[in-house]
C-alpha positions as CSV (number, residue, x, y, z in Angstrom):
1,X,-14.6,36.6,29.8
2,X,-17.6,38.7,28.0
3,X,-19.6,38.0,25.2
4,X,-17.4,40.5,23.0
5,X,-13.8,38.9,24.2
6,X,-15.5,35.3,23.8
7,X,-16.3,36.0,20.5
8,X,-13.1,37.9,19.2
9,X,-11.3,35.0,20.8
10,X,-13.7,32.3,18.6
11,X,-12.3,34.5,15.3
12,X,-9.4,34.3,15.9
13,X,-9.1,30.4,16.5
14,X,-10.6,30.2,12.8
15,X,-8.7,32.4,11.5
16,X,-5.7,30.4,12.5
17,X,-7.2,27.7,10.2
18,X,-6.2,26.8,6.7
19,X,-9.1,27.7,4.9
20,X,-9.8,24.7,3.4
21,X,-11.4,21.0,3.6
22,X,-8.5,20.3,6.2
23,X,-8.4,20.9,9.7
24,X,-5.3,22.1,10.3
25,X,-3.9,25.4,12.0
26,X,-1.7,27.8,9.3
27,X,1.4,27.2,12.0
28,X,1.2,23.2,11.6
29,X,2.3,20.9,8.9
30,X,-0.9,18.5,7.5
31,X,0.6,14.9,7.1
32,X,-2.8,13.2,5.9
33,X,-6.5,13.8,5.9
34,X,-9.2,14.0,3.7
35,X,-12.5,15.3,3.0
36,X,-15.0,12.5,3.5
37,X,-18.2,11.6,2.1
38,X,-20.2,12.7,5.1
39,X,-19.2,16.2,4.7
40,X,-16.9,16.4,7.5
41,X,-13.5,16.2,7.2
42,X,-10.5,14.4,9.0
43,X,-6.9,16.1,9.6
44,X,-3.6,14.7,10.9
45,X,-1.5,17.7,11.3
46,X,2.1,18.0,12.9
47,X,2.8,21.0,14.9
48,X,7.0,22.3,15.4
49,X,7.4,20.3,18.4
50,X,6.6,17.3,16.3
51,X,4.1,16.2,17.7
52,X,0.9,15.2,15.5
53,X,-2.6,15.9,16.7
54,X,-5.9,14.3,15.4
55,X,-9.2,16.2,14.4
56,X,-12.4,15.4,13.3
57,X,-15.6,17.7,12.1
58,X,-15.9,20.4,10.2
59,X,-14.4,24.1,10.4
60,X,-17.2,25.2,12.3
61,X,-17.8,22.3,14.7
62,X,-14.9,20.4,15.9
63,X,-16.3,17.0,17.2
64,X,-12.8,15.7,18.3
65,X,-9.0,16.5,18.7
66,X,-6.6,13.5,19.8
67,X,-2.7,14.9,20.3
68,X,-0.2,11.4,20.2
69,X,1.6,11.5,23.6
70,X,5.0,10.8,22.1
71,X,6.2,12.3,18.5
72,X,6.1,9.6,15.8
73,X,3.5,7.1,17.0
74,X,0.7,8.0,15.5
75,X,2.4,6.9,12.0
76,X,1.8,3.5,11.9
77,X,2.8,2.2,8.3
78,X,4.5,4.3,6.0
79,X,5.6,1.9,2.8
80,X,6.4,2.5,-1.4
81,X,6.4,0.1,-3.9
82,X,6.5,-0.1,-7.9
83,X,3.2,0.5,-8.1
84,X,1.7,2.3,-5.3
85,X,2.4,3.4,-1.9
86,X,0.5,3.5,1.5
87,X,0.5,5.3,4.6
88,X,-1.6,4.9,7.7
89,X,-2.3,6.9,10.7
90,X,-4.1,5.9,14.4
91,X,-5.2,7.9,16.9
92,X,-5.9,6.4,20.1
93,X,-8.9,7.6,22.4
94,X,-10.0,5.7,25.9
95,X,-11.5,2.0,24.0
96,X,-11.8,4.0,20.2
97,X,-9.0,4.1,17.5
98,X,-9.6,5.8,14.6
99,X,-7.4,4.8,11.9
100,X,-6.9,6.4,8.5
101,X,-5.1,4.6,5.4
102,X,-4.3,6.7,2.3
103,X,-2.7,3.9,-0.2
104,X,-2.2,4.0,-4.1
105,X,-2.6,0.7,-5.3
106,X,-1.6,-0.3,-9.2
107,X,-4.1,-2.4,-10.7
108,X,-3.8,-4.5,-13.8
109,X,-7.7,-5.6,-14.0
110,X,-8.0,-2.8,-16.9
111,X,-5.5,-3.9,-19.2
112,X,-6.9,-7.3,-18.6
113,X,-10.2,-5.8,-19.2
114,X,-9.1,-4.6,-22.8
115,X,-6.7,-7.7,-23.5
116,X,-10.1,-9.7,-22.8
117,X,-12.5,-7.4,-25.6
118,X,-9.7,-7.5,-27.9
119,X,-9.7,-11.6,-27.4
120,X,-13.4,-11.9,-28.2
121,X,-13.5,-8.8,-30.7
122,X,-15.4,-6.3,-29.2
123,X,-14.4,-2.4,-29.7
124,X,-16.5,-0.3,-27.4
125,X,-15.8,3.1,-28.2
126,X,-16.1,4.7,-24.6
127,X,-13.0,1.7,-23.6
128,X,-9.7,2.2,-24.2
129,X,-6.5,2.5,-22.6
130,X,-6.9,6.6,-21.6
131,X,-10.6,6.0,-20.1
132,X,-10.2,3.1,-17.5
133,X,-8.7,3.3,-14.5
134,X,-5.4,1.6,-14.1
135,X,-4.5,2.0,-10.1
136,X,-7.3,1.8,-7.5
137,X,-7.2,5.3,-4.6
138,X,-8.0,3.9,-1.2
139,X,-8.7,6.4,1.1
140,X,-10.8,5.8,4.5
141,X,-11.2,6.8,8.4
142,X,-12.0,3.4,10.8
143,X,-13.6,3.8,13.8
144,X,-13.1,0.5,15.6
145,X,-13.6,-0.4,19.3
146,X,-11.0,-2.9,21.7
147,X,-13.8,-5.1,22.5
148,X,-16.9,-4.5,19.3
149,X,-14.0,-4.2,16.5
150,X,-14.5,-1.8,13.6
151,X,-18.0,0.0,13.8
152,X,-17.9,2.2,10.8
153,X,-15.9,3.4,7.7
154,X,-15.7,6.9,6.1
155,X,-14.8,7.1,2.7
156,X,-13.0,10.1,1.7
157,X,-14.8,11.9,-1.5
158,X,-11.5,11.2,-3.5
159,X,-11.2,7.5,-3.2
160,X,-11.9,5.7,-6.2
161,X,-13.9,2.7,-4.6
162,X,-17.4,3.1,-5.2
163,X,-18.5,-0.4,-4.2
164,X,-19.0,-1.8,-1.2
165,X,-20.9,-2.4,1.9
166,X,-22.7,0.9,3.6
167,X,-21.8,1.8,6.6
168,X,-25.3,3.7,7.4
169,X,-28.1,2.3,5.3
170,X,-30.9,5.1,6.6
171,X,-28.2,7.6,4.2
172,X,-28.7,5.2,1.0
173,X,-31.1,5.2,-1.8
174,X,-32.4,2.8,-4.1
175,X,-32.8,3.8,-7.7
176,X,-34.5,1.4,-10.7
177,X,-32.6,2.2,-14.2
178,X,-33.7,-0.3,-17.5
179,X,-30.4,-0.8,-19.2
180,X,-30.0,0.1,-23.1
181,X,-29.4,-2.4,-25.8
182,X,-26.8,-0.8,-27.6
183,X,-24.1,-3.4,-27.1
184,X,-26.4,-6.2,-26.2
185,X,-25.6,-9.7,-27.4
186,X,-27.6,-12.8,-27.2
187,X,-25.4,-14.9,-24.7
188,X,-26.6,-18.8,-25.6
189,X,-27.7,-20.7,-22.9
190,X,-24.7,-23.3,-23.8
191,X,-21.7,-22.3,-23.2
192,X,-20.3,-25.2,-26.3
193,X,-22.6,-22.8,-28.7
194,X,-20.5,-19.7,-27.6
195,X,-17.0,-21.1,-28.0
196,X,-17.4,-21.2,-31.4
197,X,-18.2,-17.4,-32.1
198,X,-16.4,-15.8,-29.1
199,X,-18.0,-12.7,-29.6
200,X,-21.2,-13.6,-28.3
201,X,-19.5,-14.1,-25.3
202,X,-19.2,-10.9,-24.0
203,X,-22.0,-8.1,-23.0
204,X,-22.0,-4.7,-21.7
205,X,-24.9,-3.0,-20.7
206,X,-25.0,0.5,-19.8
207,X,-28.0,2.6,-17.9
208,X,-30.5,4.8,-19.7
209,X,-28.4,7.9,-18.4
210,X,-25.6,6.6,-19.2
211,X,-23.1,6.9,-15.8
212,X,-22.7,2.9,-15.0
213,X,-22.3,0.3,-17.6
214,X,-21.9,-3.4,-16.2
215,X,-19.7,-5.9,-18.5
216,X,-19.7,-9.6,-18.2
217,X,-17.4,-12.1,-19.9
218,X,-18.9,-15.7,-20.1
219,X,-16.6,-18.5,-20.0
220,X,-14.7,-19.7,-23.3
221,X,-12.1,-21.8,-23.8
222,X,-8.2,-20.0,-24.8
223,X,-9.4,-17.2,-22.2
224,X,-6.2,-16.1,-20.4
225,X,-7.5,-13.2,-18.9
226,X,-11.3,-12.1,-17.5
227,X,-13.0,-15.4,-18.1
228,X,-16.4,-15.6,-16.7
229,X,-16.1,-12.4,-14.9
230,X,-18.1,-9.3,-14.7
231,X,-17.4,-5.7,-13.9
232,X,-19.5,-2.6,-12.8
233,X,-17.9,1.0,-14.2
234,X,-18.3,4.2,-13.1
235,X,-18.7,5.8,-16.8
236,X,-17.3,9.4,-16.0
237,X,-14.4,8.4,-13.9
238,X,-13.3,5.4,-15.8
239,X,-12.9,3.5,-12.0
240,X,-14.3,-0.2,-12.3
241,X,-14.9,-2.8,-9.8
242,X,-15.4,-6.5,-10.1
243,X,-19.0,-8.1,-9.5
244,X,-19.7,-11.0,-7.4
245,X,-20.9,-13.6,-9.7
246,X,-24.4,-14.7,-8.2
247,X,-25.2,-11.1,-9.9
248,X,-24.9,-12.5,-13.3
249,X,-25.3,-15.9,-12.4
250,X,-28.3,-17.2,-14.9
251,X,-28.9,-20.0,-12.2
252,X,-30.6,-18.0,-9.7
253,X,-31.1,-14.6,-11.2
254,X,-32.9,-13.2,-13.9
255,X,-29.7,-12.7,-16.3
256,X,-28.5,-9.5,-18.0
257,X,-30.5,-9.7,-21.4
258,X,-32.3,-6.4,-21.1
259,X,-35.1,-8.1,-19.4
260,X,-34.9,-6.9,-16.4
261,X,-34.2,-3.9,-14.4
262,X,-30.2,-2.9,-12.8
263,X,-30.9,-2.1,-9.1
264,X,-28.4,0.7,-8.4
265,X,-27.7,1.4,-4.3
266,X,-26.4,4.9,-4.5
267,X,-25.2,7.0,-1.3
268,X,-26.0,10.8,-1.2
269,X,-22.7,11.5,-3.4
270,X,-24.5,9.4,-6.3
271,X,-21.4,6.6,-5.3
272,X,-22.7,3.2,-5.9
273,X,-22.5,0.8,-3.0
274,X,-24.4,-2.1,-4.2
275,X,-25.6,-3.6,-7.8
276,X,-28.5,-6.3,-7.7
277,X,-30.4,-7.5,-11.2
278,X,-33.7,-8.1,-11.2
């Protein structure tokens, strides 16, 4: 075949695409895929014989395409509940699977979030009901071998969790941000002195630029809902994770009373992956 045929041939292959972030032919049906944070994308896509085929790359650059030798088995959990639903996808390739989960989960740590300020008598005027996140988007691609087990995992761009360990640290930057004192409290170093003003039991501290604010609820007694827990949210999104405790615990770290900095571990999307106070 020459140059001119080759070429007129490659056109027409991506032409056939959906011109989109998915990777899937115009004549095939796309059953789940995402775009993911790397910038490449990840496509299952069902063709008329039924049969579902698995890509991997971009538009341009294809980096692999698994076809499931029998229609149906690459589906591998397909459930719906109350609150949420999940579906999950594997394609199998020599000693690799890559498996993708696209789940909804419902999530009550929001309204326990506000039951918890109301408790202690804090009104925060960014934190209501309409700005938090109330169900958590997990979305992911796992590339796992039989014999080293999972060896990385691709977040899509539209899944809500933003913390979490890297899967490539050379791709993540460390930023320095001094927190602002507009909702700081003076949390006593006796937790007896707290219960009786429950108010000072409760800080928030957001970043100069105002994207990540990081809230932490002391213990007090009559506390049916957040006690002694701390949260990191994403200020424009409203999504919120919990923190592990040791990052606001005052018995081995510097603790959050604007004397120190908020250690931020951003990936190249600006999606925090790690939160350390120093």
């Amino acid at each position: 075949m020459n140059k001119a045929l080759c070429l007129a041939a490659a056109l027409c292959l991506f032409s056939t695409m959906v011109q989109s972030n998915d990777l899937c032919m115009t004549e095939e049906q796309r059953v789940a895929g995402c775009e993911l944070r790397n910038g490449k994308s990840v496509s299952f896509c069902k063709a008329s014989n039924g049969i579902t085929t698995y890509r991997y790359g971009r538009e341009s650059k294809l980096e692999l395409e698994i076809a499931e030798p029998k229609s149906g088995t690459m589906l591998t959990l397909s459930q719906s509940y109350s609150k949420g639903a999940a579906q999950e996808y594997q394609a199998q390739n020599g000693s690799y699977q890559y498996t993708f989960l696209d789940a909804l989960y419902g999530d009550m740590e929001a309204v326990y979030l506000l039951s918890e300020m109301d408790h202690r008598g804090y009104d925060v005027p960014w934190i209501s009901e309409s700005t938090l996140t109330h169900h958590a988007v997990d979305k992911h691609l796992t590339v796992s071998h039989s014999s080293k087990g999972d060896l990385v995992r691709l977040y899509c761009q539209d899944d809500d969790h933003f913390y979490g360990k890297p899967h490539n640290q050379a791709q993540y930057i460390h930023i320095l941000r001094d927190t602002t004192d507009k909702y700081r409290t003076t949390i006593s170093a006796e937790i007896a002195e707290c219960q009786s003003d429950s108010k000072r039991c409760f800080s928030i501290y957001e970043d100069y630029k105002q994207e990540f604010a990081v809230l932490y609820f002391p213990p007090i007694e009559n506390s049916a809902y957040v006690n002694n827990k701390a949260y990191l949210i994403k200020m424009n999104s409203g999504a919120m994770v919990k923190l592990a405790l040791e990052v606001v615990d005052t018995q081995n770290r510097a603790p959050l009373d604007g004397s120190g900095t908020i250690h931020l571990t951003l990936d190249n999307q600006q999606t925090v992956i790690g939160l350390e106070v120093k």
